[in-house]
C-alpha positions, 0 to 999 in steps of 0.5 A: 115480885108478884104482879097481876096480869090481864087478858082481854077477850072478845069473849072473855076477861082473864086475871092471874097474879105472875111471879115475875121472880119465876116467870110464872103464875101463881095462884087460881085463875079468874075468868068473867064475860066480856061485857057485850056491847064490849065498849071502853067504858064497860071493858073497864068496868069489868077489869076494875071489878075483876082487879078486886077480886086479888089481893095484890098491889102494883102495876098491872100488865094487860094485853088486848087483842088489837094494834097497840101504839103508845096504850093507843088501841088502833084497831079492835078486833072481837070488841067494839069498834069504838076502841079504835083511836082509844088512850086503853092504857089511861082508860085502865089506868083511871079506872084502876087507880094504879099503873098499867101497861097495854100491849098487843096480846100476840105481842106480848106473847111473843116478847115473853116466849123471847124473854123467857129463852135468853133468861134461862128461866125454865132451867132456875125454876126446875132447880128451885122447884126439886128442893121445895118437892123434896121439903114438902114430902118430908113435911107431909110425912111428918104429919102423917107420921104424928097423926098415925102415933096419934090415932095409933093407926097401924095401916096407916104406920105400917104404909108410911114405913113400906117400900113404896113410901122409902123409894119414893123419898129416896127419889127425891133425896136423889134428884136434889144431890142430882143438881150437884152432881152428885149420882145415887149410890146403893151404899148405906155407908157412903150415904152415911159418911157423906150425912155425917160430913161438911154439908149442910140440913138439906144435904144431910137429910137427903143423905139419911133418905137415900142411907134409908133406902139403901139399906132396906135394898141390901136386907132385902 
């Protein structure tokens, strides 16, 4: 689930859309200025300009840096003092026309860095991310392959079949078998037994890169 987090500063304004699905953001990163006098009124003005620029709807996470009771900020440190006392949360939450949620921003951090080890999420997002690499290579081979028949480049024909390119997606093939325990084998003939067996595209094409690999070990 994508949602749009926001950083306040004493200088500057940071967003980012955050896959709360991988505890990760996503997409660029957009800055602007703290508007000086950094006042309520104009800090909204700003975060509600900065807020359009993202395509995303839903509540919206911001951290702040001072004391944050209940949205209230208590204190203001790096922004003007007439934060102090200030509903930040309602503020936000007028101006942007959406829920928000204001928290201290050493809070925040610490909560996430918590939240982020009891959740295991760096070890999931390794194991969705080895696939999609290995997908992606495939995917971008294919184009070059087709560009190359195309144009009938033969450099271009004859990189794409070298070495390098063979042992690089072999690698990949591995490091996805890798996540089922499964251990590289220098031997086209297990690798071909294994493709032609009970298991599924990606496992098969995996099996095919790693045969491929093998085999031009052998010949060598």
């Amino acid at each position: 689930m994508p949602v749009l987090g926001i950083d306040i500063g004493g200088s500057g304004i940071k967003a980012n859309v955050v896959d709360l699905d991988l505890g990760e953001p996503v997409g660029k990163r957009l800055k602007v200025a703290t508007p000086q006098p950094s006042t309520p009124e104009a800090v909204a003005g700003a975060v509600a300009d900065l807020v359009k620029r993202f395509d995303v709807d839903g509540p919206i996470g911001c951290t702040f840096p001072a004391v944050v009771l209940d949205g209230v900020t208590m204190t203001a440190a790096n922004v003007d003092e007439s934060w102090i006392g200030t509903d930040a949360a309602a503020l936000f939450r007028e101006a942007l026309g959406r829920p928000v949620t204001v928290v201290n921003d050493a809070d925040a951090a610490g909560l996430a860095a918590r939240l982020r080890a009891a959740s295991n999420v760096d070890a999931v997002a390794a194991a969705v991310r080895v696939p999609i690499r290995y997908r992606r290579t495939r995917a971008a081979l294919a184009r070059l392959r087709a560009r190359a028949a195309g144009t009938a480049d033969e450099r271009l024909a004859a990189f794409l079949t070298g070495d390098e390119v063979v042992a690089a997606v072999a690698a990949e093939a591995a490091a996805v078998l890798a996540q089922h325990g499964l251990e590289p084998r220098p031997d086209p003939v297990h690798w071909r037994r294994y493709g032609r067996g009970p298991v599924g595209a990606l496992h098969r094409a995996c099996a095919a890169d790693l045969c491929r690999a093998a085999l031009r070990a052998v010949r060598r």
